[in-house]
C-alpha positions as CSV (number, residue, x, y, z in Angstrom):
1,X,-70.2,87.8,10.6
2,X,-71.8,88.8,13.6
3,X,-72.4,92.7,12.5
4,X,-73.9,91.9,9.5
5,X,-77.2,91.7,8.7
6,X,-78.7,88.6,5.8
7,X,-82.1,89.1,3.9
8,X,-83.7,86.2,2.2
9,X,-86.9,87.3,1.4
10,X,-89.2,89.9,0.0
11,X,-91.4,92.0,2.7
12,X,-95.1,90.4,2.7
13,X,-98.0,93.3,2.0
14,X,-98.9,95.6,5.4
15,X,-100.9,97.8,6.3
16,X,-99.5,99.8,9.2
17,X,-99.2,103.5,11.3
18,X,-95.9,103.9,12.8
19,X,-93.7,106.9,14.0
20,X,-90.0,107.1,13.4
21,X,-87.5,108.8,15.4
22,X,-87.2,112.4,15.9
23,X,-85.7,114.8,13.7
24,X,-81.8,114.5,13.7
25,X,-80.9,118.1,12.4
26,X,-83.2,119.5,14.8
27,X,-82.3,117.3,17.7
28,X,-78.8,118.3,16.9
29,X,-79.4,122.2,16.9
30,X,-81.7,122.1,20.1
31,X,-78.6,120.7,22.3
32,X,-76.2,123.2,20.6
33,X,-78.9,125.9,21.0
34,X,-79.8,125.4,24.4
35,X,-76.3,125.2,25.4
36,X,-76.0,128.7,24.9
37,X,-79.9,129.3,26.1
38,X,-80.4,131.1,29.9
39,X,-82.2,128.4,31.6
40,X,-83.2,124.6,31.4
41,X,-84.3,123.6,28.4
42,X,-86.2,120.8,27.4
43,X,-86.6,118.2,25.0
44,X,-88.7,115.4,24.1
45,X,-88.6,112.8,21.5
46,X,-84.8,113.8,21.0
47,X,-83.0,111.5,18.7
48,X,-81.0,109.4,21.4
49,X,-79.0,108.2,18.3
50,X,-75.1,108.7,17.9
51,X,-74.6,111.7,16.2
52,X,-76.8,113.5,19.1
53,X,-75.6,111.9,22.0
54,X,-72.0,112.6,20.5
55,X,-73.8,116.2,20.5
56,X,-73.8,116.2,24.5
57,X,-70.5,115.0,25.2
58,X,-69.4,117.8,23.4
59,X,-71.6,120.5,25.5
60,X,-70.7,118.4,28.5
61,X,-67.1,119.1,27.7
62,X,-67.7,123.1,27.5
63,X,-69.3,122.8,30.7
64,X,-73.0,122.3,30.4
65,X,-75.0,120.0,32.5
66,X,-77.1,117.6,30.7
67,X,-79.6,115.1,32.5
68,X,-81.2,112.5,30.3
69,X,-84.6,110.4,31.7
70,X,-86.6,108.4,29.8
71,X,-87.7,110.8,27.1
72,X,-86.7,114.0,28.2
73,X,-83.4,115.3,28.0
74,X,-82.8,118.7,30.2
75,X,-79.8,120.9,29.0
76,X,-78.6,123.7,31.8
77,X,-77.5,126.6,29.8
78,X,-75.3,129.5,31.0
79,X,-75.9,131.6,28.4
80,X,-74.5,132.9,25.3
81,X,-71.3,133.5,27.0
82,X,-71.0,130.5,29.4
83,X,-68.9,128.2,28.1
84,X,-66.2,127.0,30.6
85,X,-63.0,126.9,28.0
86,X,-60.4,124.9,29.3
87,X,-56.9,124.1,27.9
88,X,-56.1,121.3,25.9
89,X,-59.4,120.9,25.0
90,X,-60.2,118.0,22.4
91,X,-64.2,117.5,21.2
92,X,-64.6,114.5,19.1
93,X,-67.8,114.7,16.8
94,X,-67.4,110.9,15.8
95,X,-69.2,110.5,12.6
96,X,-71.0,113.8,12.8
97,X,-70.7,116.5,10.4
98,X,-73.2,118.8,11.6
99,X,-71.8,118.9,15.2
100,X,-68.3,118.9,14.0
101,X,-69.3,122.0,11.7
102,X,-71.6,124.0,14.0
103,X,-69.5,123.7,16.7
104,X,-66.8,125.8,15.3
105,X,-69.2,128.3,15.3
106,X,-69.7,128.2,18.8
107,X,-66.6,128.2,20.2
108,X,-65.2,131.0,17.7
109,X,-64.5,133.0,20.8
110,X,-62.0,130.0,22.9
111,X,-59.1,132.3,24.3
112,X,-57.4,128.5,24.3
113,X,-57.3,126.3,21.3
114,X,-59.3,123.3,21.0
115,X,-58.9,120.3,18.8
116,X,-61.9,118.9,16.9
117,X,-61.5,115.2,15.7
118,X,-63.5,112.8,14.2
119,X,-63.8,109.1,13.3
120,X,-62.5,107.7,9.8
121,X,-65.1,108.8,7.6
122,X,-65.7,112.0,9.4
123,X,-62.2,112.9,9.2
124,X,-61.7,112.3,4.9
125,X,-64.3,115.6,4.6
126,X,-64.0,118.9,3.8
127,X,-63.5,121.1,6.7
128,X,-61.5,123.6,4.6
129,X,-65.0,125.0,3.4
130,X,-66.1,126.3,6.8
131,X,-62.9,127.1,8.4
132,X,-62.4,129.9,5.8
133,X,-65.3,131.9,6.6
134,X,-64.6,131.5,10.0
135,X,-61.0,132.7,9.5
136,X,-62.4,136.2,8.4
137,X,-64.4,136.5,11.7
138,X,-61.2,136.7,13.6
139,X,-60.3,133.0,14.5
140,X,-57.5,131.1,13.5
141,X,-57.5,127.2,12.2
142,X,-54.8,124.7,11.4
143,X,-56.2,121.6,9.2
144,X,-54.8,118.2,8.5
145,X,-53.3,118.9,4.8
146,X,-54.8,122.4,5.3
147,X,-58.4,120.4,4.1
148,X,-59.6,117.6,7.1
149,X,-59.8,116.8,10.7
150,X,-58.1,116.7,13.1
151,X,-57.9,120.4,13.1
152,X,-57.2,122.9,15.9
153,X,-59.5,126.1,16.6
154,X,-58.9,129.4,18.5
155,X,-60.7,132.2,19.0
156,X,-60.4,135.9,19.7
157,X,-62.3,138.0,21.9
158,X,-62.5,140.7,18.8
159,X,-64.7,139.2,16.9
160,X,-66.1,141.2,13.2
161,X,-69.1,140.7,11.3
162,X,-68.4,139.4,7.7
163,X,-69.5,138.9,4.2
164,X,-69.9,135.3,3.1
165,X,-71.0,133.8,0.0
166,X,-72.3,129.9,0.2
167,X,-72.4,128.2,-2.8
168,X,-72.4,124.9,-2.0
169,X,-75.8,124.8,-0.8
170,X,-74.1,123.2,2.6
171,X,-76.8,124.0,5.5
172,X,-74.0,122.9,7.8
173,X,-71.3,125.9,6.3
174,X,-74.3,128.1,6.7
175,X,-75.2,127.4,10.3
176,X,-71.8,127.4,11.7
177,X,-71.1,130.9,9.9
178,X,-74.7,131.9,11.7
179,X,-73.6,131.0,15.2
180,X,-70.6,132.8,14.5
181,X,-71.9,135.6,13.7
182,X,-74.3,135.7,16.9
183,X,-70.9,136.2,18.6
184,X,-69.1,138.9,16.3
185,X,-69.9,142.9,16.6
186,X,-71.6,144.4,14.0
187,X,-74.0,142.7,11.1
188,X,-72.9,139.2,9.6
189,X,-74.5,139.3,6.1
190,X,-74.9,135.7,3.7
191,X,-75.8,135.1,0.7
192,X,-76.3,131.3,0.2
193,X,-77.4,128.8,-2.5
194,X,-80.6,127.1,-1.2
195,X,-80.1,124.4,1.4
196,X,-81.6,123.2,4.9
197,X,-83.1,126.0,7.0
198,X,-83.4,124.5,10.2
199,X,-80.7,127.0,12.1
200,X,-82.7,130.2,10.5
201,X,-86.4,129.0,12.1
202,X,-85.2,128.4,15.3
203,X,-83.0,131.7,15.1
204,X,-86.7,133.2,14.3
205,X,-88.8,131.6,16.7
206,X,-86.7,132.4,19.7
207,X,-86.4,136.0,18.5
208,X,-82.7,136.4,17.6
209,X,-81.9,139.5,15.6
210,X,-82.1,137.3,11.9
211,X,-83.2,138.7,9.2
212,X,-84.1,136.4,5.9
213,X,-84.8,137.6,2.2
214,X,-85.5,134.6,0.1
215,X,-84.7,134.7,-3.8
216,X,-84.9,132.1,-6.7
217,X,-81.4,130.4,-6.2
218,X,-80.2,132.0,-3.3
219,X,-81.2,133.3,0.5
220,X,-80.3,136.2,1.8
221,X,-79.2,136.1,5.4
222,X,-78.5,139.3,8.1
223,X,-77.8,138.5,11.4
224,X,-76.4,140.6,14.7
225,X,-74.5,140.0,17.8
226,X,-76.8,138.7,20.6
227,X,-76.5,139.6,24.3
228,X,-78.6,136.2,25.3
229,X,-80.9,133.2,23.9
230,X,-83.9,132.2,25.8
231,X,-84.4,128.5,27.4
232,X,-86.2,126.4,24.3
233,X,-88.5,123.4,25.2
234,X,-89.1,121.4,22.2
235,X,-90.7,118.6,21.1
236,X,-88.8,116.8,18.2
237,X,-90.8,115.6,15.4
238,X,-90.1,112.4,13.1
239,X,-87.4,112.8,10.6
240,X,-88.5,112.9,6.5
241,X,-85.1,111.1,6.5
242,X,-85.5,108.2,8.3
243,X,-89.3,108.2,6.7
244,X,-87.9,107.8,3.8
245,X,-86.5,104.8,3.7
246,X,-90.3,103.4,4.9
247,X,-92.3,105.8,1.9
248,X,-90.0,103.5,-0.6
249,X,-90.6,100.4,1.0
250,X,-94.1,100.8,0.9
251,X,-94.1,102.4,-2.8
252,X,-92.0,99.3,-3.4
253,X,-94.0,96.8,-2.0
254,X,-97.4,95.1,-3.3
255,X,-100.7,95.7,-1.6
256,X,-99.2,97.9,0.8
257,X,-99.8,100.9,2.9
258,X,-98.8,103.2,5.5
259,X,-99.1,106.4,7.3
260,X,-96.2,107.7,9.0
261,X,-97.3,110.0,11.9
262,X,-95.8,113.4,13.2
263,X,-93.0,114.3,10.0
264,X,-91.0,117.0,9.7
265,X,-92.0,118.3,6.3
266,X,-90.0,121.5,6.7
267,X,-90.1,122.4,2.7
268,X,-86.2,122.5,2.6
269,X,-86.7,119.0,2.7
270,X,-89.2,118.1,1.3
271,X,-87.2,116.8,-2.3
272,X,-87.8,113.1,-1.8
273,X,-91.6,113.6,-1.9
274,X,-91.8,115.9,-4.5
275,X,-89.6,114.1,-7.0
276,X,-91.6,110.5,-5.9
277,X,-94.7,112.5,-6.7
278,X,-93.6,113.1,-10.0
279,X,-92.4,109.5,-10.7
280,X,-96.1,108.1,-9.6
281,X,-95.7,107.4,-6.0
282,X,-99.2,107.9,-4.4
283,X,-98.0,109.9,-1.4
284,X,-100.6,112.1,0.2
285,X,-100.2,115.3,3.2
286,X,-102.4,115.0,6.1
287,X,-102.9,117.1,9.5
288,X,-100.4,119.5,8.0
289,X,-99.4,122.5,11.2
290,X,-96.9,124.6,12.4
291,X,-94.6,123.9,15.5
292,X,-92.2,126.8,16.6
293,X,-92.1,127.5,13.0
294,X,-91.6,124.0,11.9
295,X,-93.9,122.2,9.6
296,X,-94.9,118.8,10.5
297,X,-97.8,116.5,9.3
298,X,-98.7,113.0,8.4
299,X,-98.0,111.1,5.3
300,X,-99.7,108.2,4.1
301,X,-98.1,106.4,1.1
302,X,-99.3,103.4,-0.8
303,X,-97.9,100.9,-3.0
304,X,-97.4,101.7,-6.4
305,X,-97.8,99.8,-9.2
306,X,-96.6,101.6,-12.4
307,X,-93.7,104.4,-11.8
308,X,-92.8,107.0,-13.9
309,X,-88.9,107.6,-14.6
310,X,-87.8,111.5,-13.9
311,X,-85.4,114.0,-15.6
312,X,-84.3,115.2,-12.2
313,X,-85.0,119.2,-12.1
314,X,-81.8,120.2,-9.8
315,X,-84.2,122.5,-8.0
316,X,-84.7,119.1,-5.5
317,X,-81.4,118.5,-5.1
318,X,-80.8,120.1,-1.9
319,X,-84.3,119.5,-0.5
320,X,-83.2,115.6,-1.3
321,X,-79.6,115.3,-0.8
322,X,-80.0,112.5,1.8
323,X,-82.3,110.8,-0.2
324,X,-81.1,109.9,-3.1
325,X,-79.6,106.6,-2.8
326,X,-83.2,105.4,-1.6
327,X,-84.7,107.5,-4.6
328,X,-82.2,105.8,-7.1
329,X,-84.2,102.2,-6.0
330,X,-87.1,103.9,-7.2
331,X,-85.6,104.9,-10.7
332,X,-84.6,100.8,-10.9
333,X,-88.2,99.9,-10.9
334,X,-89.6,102.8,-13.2
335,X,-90.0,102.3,-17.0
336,X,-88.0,104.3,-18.8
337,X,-84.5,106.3,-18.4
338,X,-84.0,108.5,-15.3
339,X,-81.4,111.3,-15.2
340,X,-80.2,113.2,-12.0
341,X,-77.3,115.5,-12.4
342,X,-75.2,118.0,-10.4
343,X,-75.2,116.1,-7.6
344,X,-71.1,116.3,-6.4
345,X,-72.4,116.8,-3.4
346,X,-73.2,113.4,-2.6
347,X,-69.8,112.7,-2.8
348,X,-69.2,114.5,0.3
349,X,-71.1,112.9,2.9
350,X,-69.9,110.0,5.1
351,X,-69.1,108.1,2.1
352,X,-68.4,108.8,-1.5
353,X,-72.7,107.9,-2.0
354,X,-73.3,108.7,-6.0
355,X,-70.3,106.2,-6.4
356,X,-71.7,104.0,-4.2
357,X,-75.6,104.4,-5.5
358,X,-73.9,103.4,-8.5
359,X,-71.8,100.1,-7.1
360,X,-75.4,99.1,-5.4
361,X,-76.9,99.4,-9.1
362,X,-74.9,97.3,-10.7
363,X,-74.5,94.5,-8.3
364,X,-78.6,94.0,-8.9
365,X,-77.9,93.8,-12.3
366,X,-79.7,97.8,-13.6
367,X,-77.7,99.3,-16.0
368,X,-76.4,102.8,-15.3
369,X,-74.0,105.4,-16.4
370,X,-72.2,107.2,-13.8
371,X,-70.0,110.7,-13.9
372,X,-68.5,112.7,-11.1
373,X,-72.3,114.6,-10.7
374,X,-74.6,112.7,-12.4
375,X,-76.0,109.4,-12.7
376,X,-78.5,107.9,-15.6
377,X,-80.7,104.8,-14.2
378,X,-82.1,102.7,-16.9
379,X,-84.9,101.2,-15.0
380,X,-86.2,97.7,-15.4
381,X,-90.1,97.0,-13.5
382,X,-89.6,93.9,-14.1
383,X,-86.7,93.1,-11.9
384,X,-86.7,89.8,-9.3
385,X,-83.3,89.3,-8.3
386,X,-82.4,85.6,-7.3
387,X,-79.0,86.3,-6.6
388,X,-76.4,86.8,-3.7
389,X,-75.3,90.7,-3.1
390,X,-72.4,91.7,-0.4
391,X,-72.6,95.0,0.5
392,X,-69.3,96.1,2.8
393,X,-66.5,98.5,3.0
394,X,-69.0,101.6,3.0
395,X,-67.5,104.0,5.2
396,X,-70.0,102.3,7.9
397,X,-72.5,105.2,5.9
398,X,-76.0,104.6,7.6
399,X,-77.5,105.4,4.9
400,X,-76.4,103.0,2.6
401,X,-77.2,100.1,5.4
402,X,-81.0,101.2,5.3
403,X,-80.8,101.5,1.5
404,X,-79.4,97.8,0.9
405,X,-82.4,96.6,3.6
406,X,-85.0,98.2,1.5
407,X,-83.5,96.5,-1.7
408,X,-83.5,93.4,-0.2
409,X,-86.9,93.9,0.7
410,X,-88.3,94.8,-1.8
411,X,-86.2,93.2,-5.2
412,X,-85.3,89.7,-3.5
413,X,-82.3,88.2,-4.0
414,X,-80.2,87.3,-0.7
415,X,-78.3,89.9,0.7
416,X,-75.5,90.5,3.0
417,X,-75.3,93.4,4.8
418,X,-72.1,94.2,7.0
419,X,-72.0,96.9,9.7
420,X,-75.4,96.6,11.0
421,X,-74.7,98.7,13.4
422,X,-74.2,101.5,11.5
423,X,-77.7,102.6,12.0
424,X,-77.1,103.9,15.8
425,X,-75.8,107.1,13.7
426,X,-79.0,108.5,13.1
427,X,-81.1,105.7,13.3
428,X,-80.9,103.2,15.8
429,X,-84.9,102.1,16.0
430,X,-84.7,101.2,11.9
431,X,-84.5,97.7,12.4
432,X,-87.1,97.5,15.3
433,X,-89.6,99.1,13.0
434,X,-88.8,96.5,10.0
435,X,-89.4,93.6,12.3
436,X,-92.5,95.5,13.1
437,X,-93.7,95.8,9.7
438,X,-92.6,92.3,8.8
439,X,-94.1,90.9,11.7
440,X,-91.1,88.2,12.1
441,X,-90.5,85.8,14.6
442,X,-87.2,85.3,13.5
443,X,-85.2,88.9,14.5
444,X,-81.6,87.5,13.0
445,X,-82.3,86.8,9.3
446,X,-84.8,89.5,9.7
């Protein structure tokens, strides 16, 4: 099939420095943020995947002028109250959960409604989860099966501040109950189960009345009503997500390194390091700063050659959610029985993933046992599959593309990988960067 992608052999040892794209979540949140800022803003390094540039259409829709050269993207904001609402609206956020979340909380104030769609895996989500708090603010929702997209928003110019209780530990609930409450009189107040905390920072660095008390299990979040947002120029860093993927191909590999330049190591995110830490990954922090109250820095990761299996503490499991399919191929490899639990979650995303870390398991022969949260991996390091895998009907889930590349990579066998495309979602440089690493002259059978 043209789409699909066929691996034949194992990655040779490198020794490499490369950057990876910028940071999705916050390339996402600077275009919604600046659409609301006074001013131009602008951005470099933003994420030109699909999820983003999905993003700007929907801005563009509302009335805001983008211009995109090269690598700089300018946004033309009108303020917090200058969206041009128009009737009969429709914003489609594709495969996008965090636009088609946040953006609710944005236009919480349309005097028309507007219909929010998405594509086919988009639409089988939950959107039931943030439509209710956003009921209680004062707007009014109709959902497919009163759960999924499409669904139809409108607003109300008397907007009221709310209690809301998130726990989920779903950054995108969180955020789009945040920039609702930057629209609502009086003091919003959330109390949320530990999750991403991208929208809080940039709430903080450009001075917005948020306040944040930080517990255990739980944050606790006051915000206020604002009158305007500044312009925000921004330089996006490299996502940890997307590094990923290259920190396990490299632990995975023999005689291998590689430093990874520029991450995002914001410590809501941080999971995927910690737990490969623990497991025996030699991963190592350099050139650590801050960035408009971002954390980025360097990593540098090297082969490994024994790994440890884990007993998952579920104190990661937000700080790794996206991870874990990659972290599973890890768990293969280790000696011994690794456990990770509570993790519905994963179920949630663009595909049903714990099922499908599962399916991915047992296709290269690792035994596992899988329930609706959890998942035990009985790893085997001496695994070399010589074998032909399939991998299709996924949802067209980005993340399980790159995972199945780094498996075939890295275990052998042959592999077929459909929906290569998939990786313009949040990812579109992954494949240039393997070449890269694999130094190929063929690019088809990569």
């Amino acid at each position: 099939m043209p789409n699909s992608l066929v691996i034949k052999k194992k990655i040779k040892s490198f020794n490499k420095i490369i950057q990876v794209s910028g940071d999705k979540s916050l390339s996402i949140r600077w275009v919604l943020f600046s659409s609301l800022g006074s001013g131009i803003s602008k951005s470099k390094n933003l994420l030109m995947s699909e999820d983003v540039i999905t993003s700007i259409k929907a801005v563009r829709k509302l009335g805001i002028k983008v211009i995109i050269k090269k690598n700089v993207c300018e946004i033309f904001g009108k303020g917090i109250n200058g969206y041009k609402y128009k009737k009969n609206l429709t914003i489609n956020a594709q495969n996008s959960g965090t636009l088609g979340r946040l953006i609710l909380g944005l236009v919480i104030d349309t005097p028309y409604p507007i219909k929010v769609i998405g594509d086919n895996s988009l639409s089988k989500r939950d959107f039931k989860r943030i439509a209710d708090p956003l009921t209680k603010f004062g707007a009014k929702f109709k959902l497919k099966d009163n759960l999924t997209l499409p669904l139809i928003i409108k607003g109300s110019t008397k907007l009221k501040s709310i209690n809301y209780l998130e726990k989920k530990g779903s950054a995108q609930c969180k955020s789009a109950v945040i920039l609702g409450a930057l629209k609502s009189n009086g003091e919003t107040t959330i109390k949320a189960k530990k999750s991403r905390n991208h929208t809080e920072l940039l709430c903080k660095y450009l001075n917005l009345p948020i306040k944040v008390y930080s517990k255990k299990n739980y944050d606790y979040i006051k915000i206020k009503k604002i009158s305007k947002i500044d312009k925000l120029d921004y330089d996006i860093p490299s996502d940890i997500s997307s590094s990923a993927f290259f920190i396990v191909l490299t632990a995975l590999s023999k005689n291998s390194k590689l430093t990874l330049k520029n991450v995002n190591i914001n410590p809501t995110r941080t999971g995927i390091i910690s737990i490969l830490k623990k497991m025996g990954v030699n991963i190592k922090i350099h050139n650590k700063r801050v960035y408009k109250g971002e954390i980025n820095a360097d990593i540098k990761v090297e082969s490994t050659k024994k790994l440890r299996s884990i007993n998952c503490p579920v104190k990661y499991n937000s700080e790794a959610i996206d991870e874990f399919l990659i972290i599973f191929l890890v768990a293969a490899r280790a000696e011994g029985t690794s456990y990770f639990k509570d993790l519905a979650e994963l179920n949630q995303k663009e595909s049903p993933r714990l099922k499908w870390g599962s399916k991915i398991l047992n296709l290269m022969g690792i035994k596992n046992i899988l329930t609706k949260s959890s998942i035990k991996i009985f790893g085997n390091p001496n695994l070399i599959l010589n074998k032909k895998i399939i991998i299709k009907n996924y949802l067209k889930d980005h993340r399980i593309f790159m995972t199945c590349v780094i498996a075939a990579l890295t275990y052998g066998g042959t592999w077929e990988i459909h929906d290569k495309n998939s990786t313009k979602t949040s990812f579109p440089g992954f494949l240039k960067i393997i070449r890269e690493l694999k130094n190929s002259k063929n690019k088809r059978n990569i």
